[in-house]
C-alpha positions as CSV (number, residue, x, y, z in Angstrom):
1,X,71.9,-36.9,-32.9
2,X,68.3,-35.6,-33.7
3,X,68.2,-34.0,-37.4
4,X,66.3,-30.8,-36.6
5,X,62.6,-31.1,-38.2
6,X,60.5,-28.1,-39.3
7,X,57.2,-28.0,-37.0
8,X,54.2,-26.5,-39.5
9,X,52.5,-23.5,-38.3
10,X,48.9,-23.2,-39.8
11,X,47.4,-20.0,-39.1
12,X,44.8,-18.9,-41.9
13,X,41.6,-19.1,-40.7
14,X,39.2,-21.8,-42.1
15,X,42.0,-23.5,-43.2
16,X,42.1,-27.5,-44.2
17,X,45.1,-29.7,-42.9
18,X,44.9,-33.3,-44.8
19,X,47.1,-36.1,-45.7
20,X,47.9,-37.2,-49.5
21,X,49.8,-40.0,-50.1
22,X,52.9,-39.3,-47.6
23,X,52.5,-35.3,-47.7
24,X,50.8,-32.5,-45.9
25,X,48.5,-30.5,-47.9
26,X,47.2,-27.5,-46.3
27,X,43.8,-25.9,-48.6
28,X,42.7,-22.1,-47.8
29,X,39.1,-22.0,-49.9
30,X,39.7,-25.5,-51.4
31,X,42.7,-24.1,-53.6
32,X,46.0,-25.5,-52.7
33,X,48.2,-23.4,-50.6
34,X,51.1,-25.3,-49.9
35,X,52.3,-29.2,-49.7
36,X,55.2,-30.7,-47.5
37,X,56.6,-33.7,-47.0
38,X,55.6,-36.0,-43.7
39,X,58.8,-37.3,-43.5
40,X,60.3,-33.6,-43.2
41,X,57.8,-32.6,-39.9
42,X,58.4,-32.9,-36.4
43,X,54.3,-31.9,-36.1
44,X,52.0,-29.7,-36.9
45,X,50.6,-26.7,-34.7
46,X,47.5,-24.9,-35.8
47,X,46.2,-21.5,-34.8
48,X,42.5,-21.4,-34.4
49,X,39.7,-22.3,-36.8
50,X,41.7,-24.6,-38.8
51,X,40.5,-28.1,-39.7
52,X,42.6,-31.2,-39.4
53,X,41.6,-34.5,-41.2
54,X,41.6,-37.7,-39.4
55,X,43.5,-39.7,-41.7
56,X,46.1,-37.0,-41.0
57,X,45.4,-37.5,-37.0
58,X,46.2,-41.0,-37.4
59,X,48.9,-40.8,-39.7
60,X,50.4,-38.0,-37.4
61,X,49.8,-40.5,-34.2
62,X,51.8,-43.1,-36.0
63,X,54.6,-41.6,-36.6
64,X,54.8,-40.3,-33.2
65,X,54.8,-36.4,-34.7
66,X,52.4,-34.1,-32.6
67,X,49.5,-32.2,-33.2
68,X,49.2,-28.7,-31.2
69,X,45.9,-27.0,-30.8
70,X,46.0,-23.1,-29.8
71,X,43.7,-20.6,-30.2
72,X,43.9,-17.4,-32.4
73,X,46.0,-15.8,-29.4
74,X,48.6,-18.6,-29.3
75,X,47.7,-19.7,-25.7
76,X,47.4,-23.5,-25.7
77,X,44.2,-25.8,-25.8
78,X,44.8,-29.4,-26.7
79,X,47.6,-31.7,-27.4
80,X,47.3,-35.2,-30.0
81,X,49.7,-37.6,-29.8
82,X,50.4,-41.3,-30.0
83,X,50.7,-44.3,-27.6
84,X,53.2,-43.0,-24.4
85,X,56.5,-44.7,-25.6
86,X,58.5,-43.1,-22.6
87,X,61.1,-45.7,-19.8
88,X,58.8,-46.5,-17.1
89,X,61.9,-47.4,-15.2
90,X,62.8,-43.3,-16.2
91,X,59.6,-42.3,-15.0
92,X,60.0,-44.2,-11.8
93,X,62.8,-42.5,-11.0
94,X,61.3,-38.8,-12.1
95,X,58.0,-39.7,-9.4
96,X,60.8,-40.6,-6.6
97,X,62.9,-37.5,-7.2
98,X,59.6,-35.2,-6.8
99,X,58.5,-37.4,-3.4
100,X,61.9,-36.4,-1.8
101,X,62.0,-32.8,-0.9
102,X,65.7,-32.6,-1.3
103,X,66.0,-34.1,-4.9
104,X,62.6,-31.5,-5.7
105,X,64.8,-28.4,-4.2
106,X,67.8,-29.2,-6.0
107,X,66.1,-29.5,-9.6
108,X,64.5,-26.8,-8.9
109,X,67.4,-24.4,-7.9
110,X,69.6,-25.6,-11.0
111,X,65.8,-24.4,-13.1
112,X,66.3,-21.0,-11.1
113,X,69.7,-20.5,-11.8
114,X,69.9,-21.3,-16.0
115,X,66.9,-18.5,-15.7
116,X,69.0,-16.2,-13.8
117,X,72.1,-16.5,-15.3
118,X,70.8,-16.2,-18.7
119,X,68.4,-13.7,-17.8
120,X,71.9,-11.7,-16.7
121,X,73.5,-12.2,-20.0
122,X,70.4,-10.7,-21.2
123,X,70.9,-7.3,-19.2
124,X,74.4,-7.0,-19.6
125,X,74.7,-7.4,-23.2
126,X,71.8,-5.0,-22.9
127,X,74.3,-2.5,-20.8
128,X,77.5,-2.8,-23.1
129,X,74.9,-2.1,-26.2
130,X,73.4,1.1,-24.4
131,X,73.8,4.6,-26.2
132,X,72.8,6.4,-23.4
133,X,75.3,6.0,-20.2
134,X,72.7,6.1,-17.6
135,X,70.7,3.6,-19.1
136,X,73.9,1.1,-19.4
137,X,74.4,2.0,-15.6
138,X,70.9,0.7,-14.4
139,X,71.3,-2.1,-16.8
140,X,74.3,-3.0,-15.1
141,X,72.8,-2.4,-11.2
142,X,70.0,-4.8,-12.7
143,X,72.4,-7.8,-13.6
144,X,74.4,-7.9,-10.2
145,X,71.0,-7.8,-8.7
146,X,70.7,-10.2,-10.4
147,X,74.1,-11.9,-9.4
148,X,72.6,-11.5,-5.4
149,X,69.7,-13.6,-6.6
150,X,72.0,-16.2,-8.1
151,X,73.8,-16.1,-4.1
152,X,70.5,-16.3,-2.7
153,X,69.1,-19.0,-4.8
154,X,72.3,-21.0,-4.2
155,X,72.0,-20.6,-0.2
156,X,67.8,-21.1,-0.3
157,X,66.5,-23.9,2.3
158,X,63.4,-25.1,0.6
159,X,61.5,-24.4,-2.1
160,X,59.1,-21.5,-1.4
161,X,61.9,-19.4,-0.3
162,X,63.5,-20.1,-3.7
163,X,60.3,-19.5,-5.7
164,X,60.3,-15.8,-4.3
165,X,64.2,-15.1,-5.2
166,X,62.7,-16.3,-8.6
167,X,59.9,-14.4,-8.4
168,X,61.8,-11.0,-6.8
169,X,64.4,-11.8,-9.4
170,X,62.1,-11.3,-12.7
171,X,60.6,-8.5,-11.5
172,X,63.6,-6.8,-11.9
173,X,64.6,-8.0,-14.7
174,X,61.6,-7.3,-16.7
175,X,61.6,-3.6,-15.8
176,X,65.7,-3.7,-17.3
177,X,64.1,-4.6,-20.5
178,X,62.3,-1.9,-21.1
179,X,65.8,0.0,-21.1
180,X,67.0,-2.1,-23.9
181,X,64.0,-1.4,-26.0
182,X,65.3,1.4,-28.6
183,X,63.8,4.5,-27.6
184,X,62.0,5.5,-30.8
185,X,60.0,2.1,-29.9
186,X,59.4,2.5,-26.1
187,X,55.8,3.9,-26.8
188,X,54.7,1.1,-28.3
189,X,56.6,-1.2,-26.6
190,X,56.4,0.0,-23.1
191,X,56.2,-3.5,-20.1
192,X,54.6,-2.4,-17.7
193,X,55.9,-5.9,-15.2
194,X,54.7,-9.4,-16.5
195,X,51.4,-9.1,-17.4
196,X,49.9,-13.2,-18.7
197,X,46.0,-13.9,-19.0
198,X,45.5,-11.4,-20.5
199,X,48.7,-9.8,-21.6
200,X,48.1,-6.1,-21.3
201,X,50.4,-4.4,-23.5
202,X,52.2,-5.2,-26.8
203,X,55.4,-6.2,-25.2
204,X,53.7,-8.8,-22.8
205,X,51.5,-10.3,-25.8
206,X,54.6,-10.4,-27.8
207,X,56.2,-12.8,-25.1
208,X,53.4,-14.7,-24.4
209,X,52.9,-15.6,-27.9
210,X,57.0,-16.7,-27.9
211,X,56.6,-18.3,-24.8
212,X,53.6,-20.6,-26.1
213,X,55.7,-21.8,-29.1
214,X,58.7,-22.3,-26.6
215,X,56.7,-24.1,-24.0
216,X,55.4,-26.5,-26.9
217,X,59.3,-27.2,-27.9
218,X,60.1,-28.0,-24.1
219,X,57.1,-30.6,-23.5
220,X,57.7,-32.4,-26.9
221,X,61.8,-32.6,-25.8
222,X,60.7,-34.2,-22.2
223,X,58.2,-36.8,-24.0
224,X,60.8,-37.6,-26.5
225,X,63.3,-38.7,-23.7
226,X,60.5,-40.6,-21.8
227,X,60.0,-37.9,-18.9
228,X,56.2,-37.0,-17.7
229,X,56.2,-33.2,-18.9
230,X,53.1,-33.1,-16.2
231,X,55.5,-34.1,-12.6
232,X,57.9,-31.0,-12.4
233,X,60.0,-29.4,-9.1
234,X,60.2,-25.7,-9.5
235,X,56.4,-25.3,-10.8
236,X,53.4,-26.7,-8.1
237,X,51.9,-30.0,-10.0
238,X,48.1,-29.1,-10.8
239,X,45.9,-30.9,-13.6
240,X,47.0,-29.8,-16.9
241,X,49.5,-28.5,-16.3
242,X,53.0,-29.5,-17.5
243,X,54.9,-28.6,-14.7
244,X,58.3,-29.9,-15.9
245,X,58.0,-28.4,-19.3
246,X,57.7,-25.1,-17.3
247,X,60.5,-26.1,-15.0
248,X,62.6,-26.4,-18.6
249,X,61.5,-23.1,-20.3
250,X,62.7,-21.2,-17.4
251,X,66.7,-21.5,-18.7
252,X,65.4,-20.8,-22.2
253,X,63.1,-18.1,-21.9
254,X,65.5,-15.1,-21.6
255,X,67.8,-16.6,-24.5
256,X,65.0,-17.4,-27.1
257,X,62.3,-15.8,-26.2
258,X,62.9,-12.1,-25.0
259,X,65.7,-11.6,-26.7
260,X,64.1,-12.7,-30.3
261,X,61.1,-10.2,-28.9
262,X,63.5,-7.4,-28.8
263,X,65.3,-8.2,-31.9
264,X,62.0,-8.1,-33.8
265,X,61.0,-4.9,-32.0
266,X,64.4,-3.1,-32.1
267,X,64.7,-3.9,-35.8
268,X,61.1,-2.6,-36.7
269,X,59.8,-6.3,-37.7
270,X,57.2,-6.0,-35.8
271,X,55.5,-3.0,-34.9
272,X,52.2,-1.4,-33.4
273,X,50.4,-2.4,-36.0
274,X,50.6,-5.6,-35.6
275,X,48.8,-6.1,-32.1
276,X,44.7,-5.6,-31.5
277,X,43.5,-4.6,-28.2
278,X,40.0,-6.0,-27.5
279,X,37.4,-5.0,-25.0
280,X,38.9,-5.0,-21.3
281,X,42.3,-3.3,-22.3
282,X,43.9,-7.7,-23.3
283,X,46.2,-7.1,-26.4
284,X,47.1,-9.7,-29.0
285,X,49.2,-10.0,-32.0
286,X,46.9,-9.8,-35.3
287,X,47.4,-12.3,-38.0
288,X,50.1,-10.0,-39.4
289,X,52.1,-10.2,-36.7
290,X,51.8,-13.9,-35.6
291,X,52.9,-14.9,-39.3
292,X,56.2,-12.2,-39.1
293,X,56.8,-13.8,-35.3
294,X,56.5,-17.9,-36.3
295,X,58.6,-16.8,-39.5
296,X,61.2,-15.3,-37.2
297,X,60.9,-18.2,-34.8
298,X,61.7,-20.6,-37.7
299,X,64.7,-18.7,-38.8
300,X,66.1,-18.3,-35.4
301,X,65.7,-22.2,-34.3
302,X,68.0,-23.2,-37.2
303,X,71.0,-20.7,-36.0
304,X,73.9,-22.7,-34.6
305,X,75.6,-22.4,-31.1
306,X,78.5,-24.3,-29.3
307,X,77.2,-26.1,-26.5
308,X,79.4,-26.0,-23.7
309,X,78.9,-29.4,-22.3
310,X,79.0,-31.1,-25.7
311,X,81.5,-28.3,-27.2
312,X,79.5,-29.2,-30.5
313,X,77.9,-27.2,-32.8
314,X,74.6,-27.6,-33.0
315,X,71.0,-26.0,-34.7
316,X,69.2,-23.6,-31.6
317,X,66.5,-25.5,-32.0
318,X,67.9,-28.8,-30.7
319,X,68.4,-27.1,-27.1
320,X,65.0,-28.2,-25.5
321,X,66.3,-31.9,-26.6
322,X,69.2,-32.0,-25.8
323,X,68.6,-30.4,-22.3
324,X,65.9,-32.6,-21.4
325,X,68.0,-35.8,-22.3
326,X,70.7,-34.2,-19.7
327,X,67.4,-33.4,-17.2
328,X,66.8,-37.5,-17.7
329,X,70.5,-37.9,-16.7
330,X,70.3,-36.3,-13.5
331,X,67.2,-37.7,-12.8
332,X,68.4,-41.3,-13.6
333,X,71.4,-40.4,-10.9
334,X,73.9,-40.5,-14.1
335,X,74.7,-37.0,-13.3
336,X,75.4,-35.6,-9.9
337,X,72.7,-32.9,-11.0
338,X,70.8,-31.0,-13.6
339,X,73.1,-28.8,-16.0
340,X,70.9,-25.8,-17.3
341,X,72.3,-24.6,-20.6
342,X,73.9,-21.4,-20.2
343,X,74.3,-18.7,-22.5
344,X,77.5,-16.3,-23.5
């Protein structure tokens, strides 16, 4: 079993990432600002204008920890890592799977239906939570629409018939979120649908910026099992883009994401004031906000579930792992297929 290792998040601008002697030592201004041990990383993610020495680069690269680059907005630019340590035999079998259109739709459905299954957890915890009894009504039309998707995903024929259950799916589902946004922060907070590059309103920035750290968390579990995170089955293969990471968000994003985006909004943790809208109406969090959203990420990666395949306790953030290593299963032919981790 994986020990779950802290990723650092470096986010002050201009700041200096170096190695000394077997720690990380982050300088703001040449003063000190904090110092970690290697051995206690999993890799290292900066935000912007920060600069990374390359004796740390190497040292990272040896030790097979990462290093993330994203911009000030937390969309993704550039990945470092070591020598490609996967099973080639693994990989084999991953290229085979996505040649045969029956393997690709099956991976793909199980994808669809951890995101839609979880996604209904999502809306009816959402309903039994609901002050208002109308609200918990539509809350609860929205999760057995959902339930016909899960019917309709489970009867689709090939894949782009499946991608638009998915795609009908989340539309509704977004617009039930909105309805378990308390109403003294709907303003602010309003989604107006699923708005990417750019985000358009605070909500939409909010998840983009979770869904950047998830989708990180997802590509380093499928590399760490040996998978290619580029050759996925629910998302169209294009260069640079890591299609099965994508494919292994999906189950995760209502669980983690959104529902860690309305725990920080619902509790007043994150607030207006925390976004900046630039020229062109794109919104973004401010520095403010990403620090109070990695902080919460942190926190909420070291809470313990039981999983229901390994009834085991285990840290939140070992999920991505842990389902990637039963993706590798499947895909070996070990399992008869992919088990998406579902949520209670």
């Amino acid at each position: 079993m994986h020990t779950l290792l802290n990723t650092l998040y470096v986010m002050t601008p201009h700041a200096y990432a170096h190695l000394e002697n077997a720690t990380v030592r982050i300088d703001v201004e040449r003063e000190k600002r904090l110092q970690v041990p290697l051995h206690h990383l999993s890799g290292l993610v900066t935000f912007g204008n920060v600069m990374v020495s390359p004796a740390l680069m190497h040292r990272l690269a040896d030790e097979g920890k990462s290093l993330v680059l994203l911009d000030d907005h937390g969309r993704f630019k550039a990945r470092l890592e070591g020598a490609i340590s996967g099973n080639i035999l693994l990989r084999q079998s991953q290229h085979k799977a996505a040649g045969d259109p029956a393997a690709t739709l099956e991976h793909a459905r199980a994808c669809v239906a951890g995101k839609l299954r979880n996604s209904r957890v999502n809306l009816q915890r959402g309903a039994r939570e609901a002050a208002d009894t109308e609200e918990g009504a539509q809350l609860t039309r929205a999760a057995d629409n959902l339930a016909a998707s899960l019917r309709a995903a489970a009867s689709a024929t090939h894949l782009d018939e499946l991608r638009g259950v998915e795609g009908e799916a989340a539309r509704g589902y977004f617009a039930g979120l909105n309805l378990i946004v308390k109403p003294q922060a709907r303003a602010a907070f309003a989604l107006d649908g699923r708005t990417r590059r750019p985000p358009l309103d605070r909500f939409n920035a909010l998840l983009s910026f979770l869904y950047s750290m998830l989708m990180n968390d997802c590509r380093s579990a499928l590399e760490s099992v040996g998978l290619d995170p580029q050759l996925g089955f629910l998302h169209a293969v294009r260069p640079g883009r890591a299609a099965l990471a994508l494919d292994l968000q999906e189950e995760f994003r209502s669980i983690l994401a959104d529902r860690l985006a309305l725990t920080l909004i619902n509790r007043g943790q994150i607030g207006a004031e925390d976004f900046e809208t630039r020229e062109g109406g794109a919104v973004s969090l401010g520095e403010k906000g990403r620090r109070a959203v990695v902080t919460a990420w942190q926190e909420r990666k070291q809470e313990e579930i039981t999983h229901p395949l390994l009834e085991a306790k285990i840290p939140i953030g070992l999920l991505p792992l842990i389902q990637a290593r039963f993706m590798a299963r499947a895909i070996r032919g070990e399992m008869e297929g992919y088990l998406p981790y579902l949520a209670k």
